[in-house]
C-alpha positions as a Python dict, from the first residue, in 0.01 Angstrom:
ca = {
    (1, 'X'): (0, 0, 0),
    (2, 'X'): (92, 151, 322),
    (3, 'X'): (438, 413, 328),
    (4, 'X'): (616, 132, 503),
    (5, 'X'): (546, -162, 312),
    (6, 'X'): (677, 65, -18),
    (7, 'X'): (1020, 86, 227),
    (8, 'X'): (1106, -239, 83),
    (9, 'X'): (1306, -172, -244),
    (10, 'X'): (1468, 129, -79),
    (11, 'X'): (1681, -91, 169),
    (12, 'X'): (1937, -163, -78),
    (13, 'X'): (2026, 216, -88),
    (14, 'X'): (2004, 242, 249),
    (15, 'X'): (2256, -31, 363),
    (16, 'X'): (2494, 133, 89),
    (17, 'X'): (2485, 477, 259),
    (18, 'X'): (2485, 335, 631),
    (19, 'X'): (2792, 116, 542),
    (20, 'X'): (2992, 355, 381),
    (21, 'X'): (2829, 635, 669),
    (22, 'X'): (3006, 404, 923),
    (23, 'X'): (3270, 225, 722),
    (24, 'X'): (3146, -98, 829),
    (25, 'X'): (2896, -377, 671),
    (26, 'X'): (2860, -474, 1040),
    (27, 'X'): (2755, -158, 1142),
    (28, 'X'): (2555, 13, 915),
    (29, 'X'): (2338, -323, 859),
    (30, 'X'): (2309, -299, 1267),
    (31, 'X'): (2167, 20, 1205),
    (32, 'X'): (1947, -36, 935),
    (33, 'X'): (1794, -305, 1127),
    (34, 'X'): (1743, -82, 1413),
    (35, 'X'): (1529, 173, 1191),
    (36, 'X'): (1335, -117, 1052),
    (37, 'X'): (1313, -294, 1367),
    (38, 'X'): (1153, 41, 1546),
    (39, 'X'): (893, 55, 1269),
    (40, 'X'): (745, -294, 1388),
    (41, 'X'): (809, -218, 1780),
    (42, 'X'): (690, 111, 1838),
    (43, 'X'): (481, 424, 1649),
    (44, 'X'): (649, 615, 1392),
    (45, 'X'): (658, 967, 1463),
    (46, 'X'): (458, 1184, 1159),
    (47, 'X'): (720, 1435, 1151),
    (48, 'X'): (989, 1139, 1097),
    (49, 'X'): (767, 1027, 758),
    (50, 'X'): (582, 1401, 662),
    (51, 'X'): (719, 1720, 589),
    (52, 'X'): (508, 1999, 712),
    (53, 'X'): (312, 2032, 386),
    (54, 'X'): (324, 1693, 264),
    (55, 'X'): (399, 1308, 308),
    (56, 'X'): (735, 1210, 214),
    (57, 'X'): (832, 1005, -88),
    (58, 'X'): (912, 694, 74),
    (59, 'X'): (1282, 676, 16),
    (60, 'X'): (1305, 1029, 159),
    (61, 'X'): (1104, 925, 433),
    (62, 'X'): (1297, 599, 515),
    (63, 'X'): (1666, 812, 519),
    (64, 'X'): (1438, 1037, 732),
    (65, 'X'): (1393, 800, 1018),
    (66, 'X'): (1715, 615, 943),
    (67, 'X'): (1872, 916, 1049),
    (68, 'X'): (1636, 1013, 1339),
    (69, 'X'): (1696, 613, 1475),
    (70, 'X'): (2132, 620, 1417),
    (71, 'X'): (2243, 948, 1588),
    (72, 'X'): (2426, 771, 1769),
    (73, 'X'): (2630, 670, 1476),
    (74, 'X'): (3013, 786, 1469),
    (75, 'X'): (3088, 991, 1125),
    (76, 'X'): (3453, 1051, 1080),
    (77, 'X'): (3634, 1312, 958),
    (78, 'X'): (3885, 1607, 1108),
    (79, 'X'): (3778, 1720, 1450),
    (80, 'X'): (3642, 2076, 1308),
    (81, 'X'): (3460, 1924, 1056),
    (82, 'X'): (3062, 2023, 1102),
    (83, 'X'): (2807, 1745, 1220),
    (84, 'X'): (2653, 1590, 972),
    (85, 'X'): (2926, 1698, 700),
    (86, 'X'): (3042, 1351, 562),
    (87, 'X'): (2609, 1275, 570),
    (88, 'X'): (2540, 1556, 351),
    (89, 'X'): (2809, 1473, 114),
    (90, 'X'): (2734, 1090, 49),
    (91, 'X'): (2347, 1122, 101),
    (92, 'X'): (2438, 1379, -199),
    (93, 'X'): (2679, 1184, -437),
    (94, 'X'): (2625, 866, -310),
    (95, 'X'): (2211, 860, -337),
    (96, 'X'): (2134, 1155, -534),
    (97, 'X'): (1954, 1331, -275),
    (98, 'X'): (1922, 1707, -369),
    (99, 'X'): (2015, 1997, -91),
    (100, 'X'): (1654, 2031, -26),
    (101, 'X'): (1594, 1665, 44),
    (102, 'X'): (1921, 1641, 221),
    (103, 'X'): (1802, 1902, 445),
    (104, 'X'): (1475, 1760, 550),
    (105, 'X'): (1685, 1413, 614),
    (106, 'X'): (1909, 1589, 852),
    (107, 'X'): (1650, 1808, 994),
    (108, 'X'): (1820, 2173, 850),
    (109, 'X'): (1835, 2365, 567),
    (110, 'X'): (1993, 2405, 242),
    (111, 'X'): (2239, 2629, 316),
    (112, 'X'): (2372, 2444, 619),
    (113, 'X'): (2385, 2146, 382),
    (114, 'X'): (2576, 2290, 100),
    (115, 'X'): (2839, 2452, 394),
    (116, 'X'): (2820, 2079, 543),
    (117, 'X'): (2928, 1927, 186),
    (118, 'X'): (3177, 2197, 77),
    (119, 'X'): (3362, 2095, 450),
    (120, 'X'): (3357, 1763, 352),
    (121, 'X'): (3476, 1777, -16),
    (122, 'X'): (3792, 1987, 138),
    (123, 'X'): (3901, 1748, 424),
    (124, 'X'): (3909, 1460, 172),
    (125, 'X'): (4115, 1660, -54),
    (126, 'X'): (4378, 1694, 303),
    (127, 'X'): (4322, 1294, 343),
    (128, 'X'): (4715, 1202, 364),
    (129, 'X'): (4827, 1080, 40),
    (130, 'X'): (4796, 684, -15),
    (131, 'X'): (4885, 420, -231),
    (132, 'X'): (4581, 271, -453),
    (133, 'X'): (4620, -41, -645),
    (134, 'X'): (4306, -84, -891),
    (135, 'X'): (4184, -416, -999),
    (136, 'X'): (3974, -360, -1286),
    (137, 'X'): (4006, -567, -1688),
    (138, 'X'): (3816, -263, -1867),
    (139, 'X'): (4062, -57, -1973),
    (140, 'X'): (3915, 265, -2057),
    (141, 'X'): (3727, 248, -1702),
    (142, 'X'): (4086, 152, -1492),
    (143, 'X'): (4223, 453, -1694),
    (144, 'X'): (3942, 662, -1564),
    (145, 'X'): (3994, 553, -1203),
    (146, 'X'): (4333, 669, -1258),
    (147, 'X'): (4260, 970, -1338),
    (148, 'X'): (4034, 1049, -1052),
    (149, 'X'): (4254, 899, -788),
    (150, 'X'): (4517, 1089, -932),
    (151, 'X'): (4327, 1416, -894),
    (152, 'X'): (4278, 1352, -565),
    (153, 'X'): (4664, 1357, -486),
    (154, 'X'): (4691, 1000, -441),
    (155, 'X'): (4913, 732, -625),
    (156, 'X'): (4822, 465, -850),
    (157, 'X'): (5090, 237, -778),
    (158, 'X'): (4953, -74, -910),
    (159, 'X'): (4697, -181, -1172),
    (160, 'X'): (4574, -564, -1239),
    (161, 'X'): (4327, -702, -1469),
    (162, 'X'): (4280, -1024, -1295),
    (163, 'X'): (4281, -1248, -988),
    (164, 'X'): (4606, -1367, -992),
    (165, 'X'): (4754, -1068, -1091),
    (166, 'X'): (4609, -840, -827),
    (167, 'X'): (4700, -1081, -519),
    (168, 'X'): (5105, -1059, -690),
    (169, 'X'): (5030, -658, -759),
    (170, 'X'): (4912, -627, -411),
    (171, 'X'): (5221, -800, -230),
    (172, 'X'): (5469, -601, -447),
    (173, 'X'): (5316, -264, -355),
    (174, 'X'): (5148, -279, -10),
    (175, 'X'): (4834, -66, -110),
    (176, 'X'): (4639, 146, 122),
    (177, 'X'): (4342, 165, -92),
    (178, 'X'): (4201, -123, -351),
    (179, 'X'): (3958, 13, -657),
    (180, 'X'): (3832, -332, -766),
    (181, 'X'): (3557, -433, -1005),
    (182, 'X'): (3346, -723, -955),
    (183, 'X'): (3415, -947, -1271),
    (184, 'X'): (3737, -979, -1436),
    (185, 'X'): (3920, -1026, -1742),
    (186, 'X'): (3961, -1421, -1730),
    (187, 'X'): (3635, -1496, -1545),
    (188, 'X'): (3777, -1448, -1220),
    (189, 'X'): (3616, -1277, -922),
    (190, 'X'): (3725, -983, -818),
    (191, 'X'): (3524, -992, -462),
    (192, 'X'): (3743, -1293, -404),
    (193, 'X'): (4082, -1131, -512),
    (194, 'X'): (3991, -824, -234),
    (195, 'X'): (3897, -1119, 9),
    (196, 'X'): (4266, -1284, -56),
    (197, 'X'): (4381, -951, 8),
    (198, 'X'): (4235, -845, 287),
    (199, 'X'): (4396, -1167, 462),
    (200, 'X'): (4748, -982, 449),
    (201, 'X'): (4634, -637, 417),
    (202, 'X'): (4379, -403, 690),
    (203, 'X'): (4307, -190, 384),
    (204, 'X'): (3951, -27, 273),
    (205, 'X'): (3821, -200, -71),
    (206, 'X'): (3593, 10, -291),
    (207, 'X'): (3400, -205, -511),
    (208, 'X'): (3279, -85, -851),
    (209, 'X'): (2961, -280, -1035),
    (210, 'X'): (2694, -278, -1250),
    (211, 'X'): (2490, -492, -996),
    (212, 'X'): (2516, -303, -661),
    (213, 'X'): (2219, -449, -574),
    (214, 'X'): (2305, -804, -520),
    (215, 'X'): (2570, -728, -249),
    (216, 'X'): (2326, -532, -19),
    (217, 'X'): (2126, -817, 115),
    (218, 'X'): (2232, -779, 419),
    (219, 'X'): (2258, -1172, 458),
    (220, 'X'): (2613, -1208, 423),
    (221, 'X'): (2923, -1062, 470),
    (222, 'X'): (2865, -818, 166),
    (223, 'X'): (3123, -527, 60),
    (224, 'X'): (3146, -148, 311),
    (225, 'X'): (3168, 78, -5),
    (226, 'X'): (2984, 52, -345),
    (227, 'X'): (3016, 236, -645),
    (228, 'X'): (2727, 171, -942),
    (229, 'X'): (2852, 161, -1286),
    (230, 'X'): (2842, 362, -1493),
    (231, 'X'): (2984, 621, -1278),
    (232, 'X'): (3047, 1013, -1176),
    (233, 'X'): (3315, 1111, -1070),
    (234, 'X'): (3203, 1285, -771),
    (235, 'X'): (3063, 997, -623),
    (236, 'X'): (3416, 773, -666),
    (237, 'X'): (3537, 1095, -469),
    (238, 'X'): (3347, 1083, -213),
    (239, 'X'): (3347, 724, -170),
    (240, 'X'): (3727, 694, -155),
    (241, 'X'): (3752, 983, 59),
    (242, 'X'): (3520, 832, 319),
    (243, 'X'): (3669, 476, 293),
    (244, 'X'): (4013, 689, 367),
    (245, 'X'): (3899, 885, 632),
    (246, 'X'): (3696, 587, 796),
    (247, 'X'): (4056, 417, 800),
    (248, 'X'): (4302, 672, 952),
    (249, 'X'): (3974, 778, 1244),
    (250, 'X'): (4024, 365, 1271),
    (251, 'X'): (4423, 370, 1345),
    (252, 'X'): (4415, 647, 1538),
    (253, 'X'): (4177, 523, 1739),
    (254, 'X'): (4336, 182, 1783),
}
């Protein structure tokens, strides 16, 4: 089987990263298609697919040209923040990606990556402080969330356990941030609950699941930022402080 047919159950990852990379489904699925799309239109480089000693594992090597095929792509983030800090730091904690692998994705080298993800760990700690409402009927797990968000500086000001209760929650509060799980206490959705609120709200919605993989088709208007249960904590970081940052480089920029 050929390096780009084994692509295939990689592109689930990769919409994850590109969406939460550009803070949009819309976007990073544009992308994504764009890297896929120059793999049937034109020849693929060696050097995006090989190291210099050695063919790429094929999810390194599709991240590879991903990010050879989106530099055009806008990362946001504090104006001194390095290029390429925010990628280092999710292709680490979001994907797993170790420095080394990160740094023949980016085309540098370790060191520049770790400097790239200690940069970005601090200017999500200096995110301005925002209100979080979490939606989530495990209670140990919404517990946890608080703890994390807290950590970051941020409030909790809100928690719900199901649909009903996190549209009321989310009226009464006004959150700049919604932590919500996919299935809920009474049955209820809690993709449709962010949905509801998203109609009075412009807020980012981290979603937490077990099942990441069923919203990264990319054949419907699927979720911007995923978290896989279980979790670490460093990867709820970094996804909050992305889906933050993506907002206020939004508003200012409106």
């Amino acid at each position: 089987m050929s390096i780009r047919a084994d692509f295939a159950p990689h592109l689930p990852h990769l919409r994850r990263y590109a969406r939460a990379l550009t803070g949009s489904q819309r976007s990073g699925d544009a992308y994504v298609r764009q890297a896929l799309e120059s793999l049937l239109t034109a020849p693929v480089n060696d050097d995006q697919l090989s190291s210099k000693s050695a063919v790429l594992p094929p999810k390194l090597a599709l991240f590879r040209l991903f990010c050879t095929v989106a530099q055009s792509a806008e990362v946001v983030g504090p104006d001194d923040m390095p290029a390429g800090a925010m990628q280092a730091l999710l292709l680490m904690e979001i994907e797993g990606f170790s420095d080394s692998e990160i740094a023949l994705i980016l085309g540098t080298t370790p060191h520049d990556v770790a400097v790239r993800v200690n940069r970005a760990k601090a200017a999500i700690f200096e995110t301005i402080r925002s209100r979080v409402l979490i939606i989530e009927d495990e209670p140990m797990i919404a517990m946890h969330l608080e703890q994390i968000v807290e950590d970051m500086g941020h409030d909790v000001s809100a928690m719900a356990m199901t649909h009903a209760d996190a549209l009321a929650r989310a009226h009464e509060v006004r959150p700049e941030l919604v932590l919500a799980d996919i299935q809920l206490a009474d049955g209820s959705s809690g993709l449709e609950a962010a949905q509801e609120i998203l109609l009075s709200f412009d807020v980012p919605v981290v979603f937490i699941t077990a099942f990441p993989e069923r919203l990264l088709t990319g054949e419907r208007p699927e979720p911007t930022f995923l978290v896989t249960k279980p979790f670490k904590i460093e990867t709820v970081m970094a996804t909050i402080g992305q889906a933050l940052l993506t907002r206020s480089f939004t508003t200012v920029n409106q």
